[in-house]
C-alpha positions as CSV (number, residue, x, y, z in Angstrom):
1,X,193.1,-203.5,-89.8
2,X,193.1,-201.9,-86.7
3,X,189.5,-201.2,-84.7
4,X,189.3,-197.5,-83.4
5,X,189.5,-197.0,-79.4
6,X,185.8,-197.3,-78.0
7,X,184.4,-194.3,-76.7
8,X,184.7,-193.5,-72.9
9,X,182.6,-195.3,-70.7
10,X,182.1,-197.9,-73.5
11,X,182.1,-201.7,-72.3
12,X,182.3,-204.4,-75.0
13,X,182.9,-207.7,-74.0
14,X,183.5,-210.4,-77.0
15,X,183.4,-214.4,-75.8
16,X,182.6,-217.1,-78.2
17,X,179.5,-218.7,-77.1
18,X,177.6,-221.9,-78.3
19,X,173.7,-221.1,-77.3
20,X,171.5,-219.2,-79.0
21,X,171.6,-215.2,-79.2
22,X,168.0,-215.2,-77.4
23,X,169.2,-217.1,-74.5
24,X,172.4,-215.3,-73.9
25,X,170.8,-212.1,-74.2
26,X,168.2,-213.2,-71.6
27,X,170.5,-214.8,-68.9
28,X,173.0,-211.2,-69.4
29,X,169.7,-209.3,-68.6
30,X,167.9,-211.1,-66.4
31,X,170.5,-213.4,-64.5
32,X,173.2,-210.5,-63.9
33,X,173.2,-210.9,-60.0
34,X,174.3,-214.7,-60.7
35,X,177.5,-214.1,-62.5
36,X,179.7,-213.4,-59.6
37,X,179.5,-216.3,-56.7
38,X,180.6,-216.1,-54.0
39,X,179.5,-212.2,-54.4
40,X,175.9,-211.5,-54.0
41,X,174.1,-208.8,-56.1
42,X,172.1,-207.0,-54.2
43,X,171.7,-204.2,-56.7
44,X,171.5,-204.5,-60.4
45,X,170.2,-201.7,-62.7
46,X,169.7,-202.3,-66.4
47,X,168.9,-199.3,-68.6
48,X,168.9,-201.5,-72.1
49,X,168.3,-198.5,-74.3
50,X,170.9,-197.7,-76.5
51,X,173.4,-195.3,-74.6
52,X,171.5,-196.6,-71.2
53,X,173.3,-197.0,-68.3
54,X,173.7,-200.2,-65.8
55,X,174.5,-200.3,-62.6
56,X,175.3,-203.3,-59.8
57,X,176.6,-203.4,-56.5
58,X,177.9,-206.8,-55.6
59,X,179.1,-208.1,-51.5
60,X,181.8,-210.6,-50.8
61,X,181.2,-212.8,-48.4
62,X,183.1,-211.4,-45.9
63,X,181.7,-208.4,-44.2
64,X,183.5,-205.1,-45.0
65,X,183.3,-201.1,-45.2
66,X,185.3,-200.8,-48.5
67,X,188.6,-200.9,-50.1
68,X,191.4,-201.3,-47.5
């Protein structure tokens, strides 16, 4: 059986994960701005409503104006 195509601007992420679903929900919601070393987080925005929104702006270590 195949699963339908997610609707746009859907993100699902599936990982096996031995801890308990408390603990991974808190370090995804209130950890975010560790999950990218050497990037820094600056901004993360968590709208955990269903159909909220999240937004995070992360900085690599090197200093830069954008895309090149």
């Amino acid at each position: 059986m195949t699963k339908p195509p997610a609707p746009l601007h859907e993100l699902s992420i599936t990982r096996p994960i031995d801890a308990a679903p408390e603990s991974v929900y808190r370090v995804e919601t209130e950890r975010l701005c560790e999950w990218w070393p050497p990037y820094t987080t600056p901004v993360v925005e968590l709208d955990l409503r269903p159909g909220g929104r999240g937004r995070t702006v992360t900085q690599g270590p090197e200093p830069s104006d954008g895309p090149e």
